[in-house]
C-alpha positions, 0 to 999 in steps of 0.5 A: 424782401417779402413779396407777399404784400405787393401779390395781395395789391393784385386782385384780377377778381375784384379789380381787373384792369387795376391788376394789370399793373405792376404793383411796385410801381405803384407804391412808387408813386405813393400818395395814399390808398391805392388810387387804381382801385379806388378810380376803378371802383368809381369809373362803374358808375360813370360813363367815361368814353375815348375822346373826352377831355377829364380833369384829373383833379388832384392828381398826384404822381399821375398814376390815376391819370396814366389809368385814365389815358390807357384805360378809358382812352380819354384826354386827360388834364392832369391838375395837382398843387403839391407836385411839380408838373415836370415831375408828373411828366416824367411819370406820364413820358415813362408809361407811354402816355404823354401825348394823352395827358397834359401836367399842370401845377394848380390849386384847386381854388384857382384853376386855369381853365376856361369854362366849360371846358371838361366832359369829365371831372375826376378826384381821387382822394384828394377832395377831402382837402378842398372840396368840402366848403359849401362854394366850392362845388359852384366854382367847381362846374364853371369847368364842367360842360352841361351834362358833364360828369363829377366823379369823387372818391374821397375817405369817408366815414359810416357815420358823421362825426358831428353825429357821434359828437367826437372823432374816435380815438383811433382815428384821431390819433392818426389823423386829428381835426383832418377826419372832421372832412370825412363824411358819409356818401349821404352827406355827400349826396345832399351837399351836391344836390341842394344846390341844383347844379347837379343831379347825384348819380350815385352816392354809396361808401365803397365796399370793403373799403377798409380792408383796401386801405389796409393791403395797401398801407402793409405793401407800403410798410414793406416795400418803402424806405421807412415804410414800416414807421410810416404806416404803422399808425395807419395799419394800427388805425385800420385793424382796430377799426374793422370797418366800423366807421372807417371806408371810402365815398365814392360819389357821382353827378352830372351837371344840369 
């Protein structure tokens, strides 16, 4: 097969620590846009430090939550509801980080934590499903230790839809009613701190985030069983897009 795609998912310029992993294994573990990019885009603006115990919310196939034990040497509690806890241990055993980070099997309304019990809440692109009703950020710093770190990224939009009073075609097409949870990173940003729980650190759409999107949905097409069926629509959605209201948000906060 050509490898031509699976190169472009390497960018030690942009992404360095992201580019120390293997690429096909990546897309193994694929649940959507490359997820390594994305947490390390968002870590900058958060101070993650070894030692720290993090929620991993939504976690997927884990591979955000091995980057996390590796790279910032931290503890991770590694939370999702559509993927088997013994399936993401495997995963994290594979790596070499099983001592680091622990599997769980929860729905994000219903977490089994005691209180205060993270240094650090990290989501990757998995918010946009549940974390955008006006409660759920409350519930959510039950978790979070005064002065403990939120960090999220999650598809976004350069405009609201409720601004521009439709989803445009070629995204609806792909993505129907969903993209109405899409936001732009000031909607975010006033969400979270109107309800002074928080103090937003940072709020911007990821640069470029488009482009991302579409390396990694073209390295799926021809790296996965289907591949090409699968994220055609996606590619096709992204290319006729060119970045005028497709991205990514990344935003950041700490607790009060």
């Amino acid at each position: 097969m050509p490898v031509t795609a699976l190169n472009d998912l390497v960018r030690p310029d942009r992404y360095p620590r992201s580019s120390r992993y293997d690429p096909a294994w990546l897309v193994g573990l694929d649940m959507g846009p490359n997820p390594l990019w994305l947490l390390e885009d968002l870590a900058r603006d958060l101070d993650l430090r070894p030692g720290m115990r993090v929620l991993d919310l939504g976690s997927g196939k884990g591979a955000t939550s091995v980057f996390l034990a590796r790279e910032y040497g931290v503890d991770v509690v590694a939370a999702d509801w559509w993927v088997p806890a013994e399936d993401a241990v495997a995963v994290f055993a594979e790596a070499g980080v099983a001592d680091r980070v622990e599997a769980v099997q929860a729905e994000a309304h219903v977490l089994p934590f005691e209180p205060e019990s993270f240094d650090a809440i990290v989501s990757i692109d998995a918010f946009e499903y549940f974390g955008t009703a006006d409660s759920y950020l409350p519930y959510l710093m039950r978790f979070l230790r005064p002065g403990g770190q939120l960090g999220v990224a999650t598809p976004g939009m350069s405009r609201e839809v409720r601004e521009l009073g439709t989803i445009p075609a070629h995204i609806k097409r792909v993505v129907g009613w969903e993209a109405i949870a899409w936001h732009t990173a000031e909607w975010w940003r006033f969400q979270w701190e109107i309800t002074e729980l928080v103090d937003v650190t940072s709020a911007r759409l990821q640069e470029d985030a488009w482009r991302d999107w579409l390396l990694w949905a073209r390295a799926c097409a021809e790296q996965q069983p289907g591949g090409l069926t699968a994220n055609q629509p996606v590619i096709d959605m992204l290319t006729e897009d060119g970045g005028e209201f497709l991205s990514f948000a990344l935003v950041t906060a700490r607790k009060r």
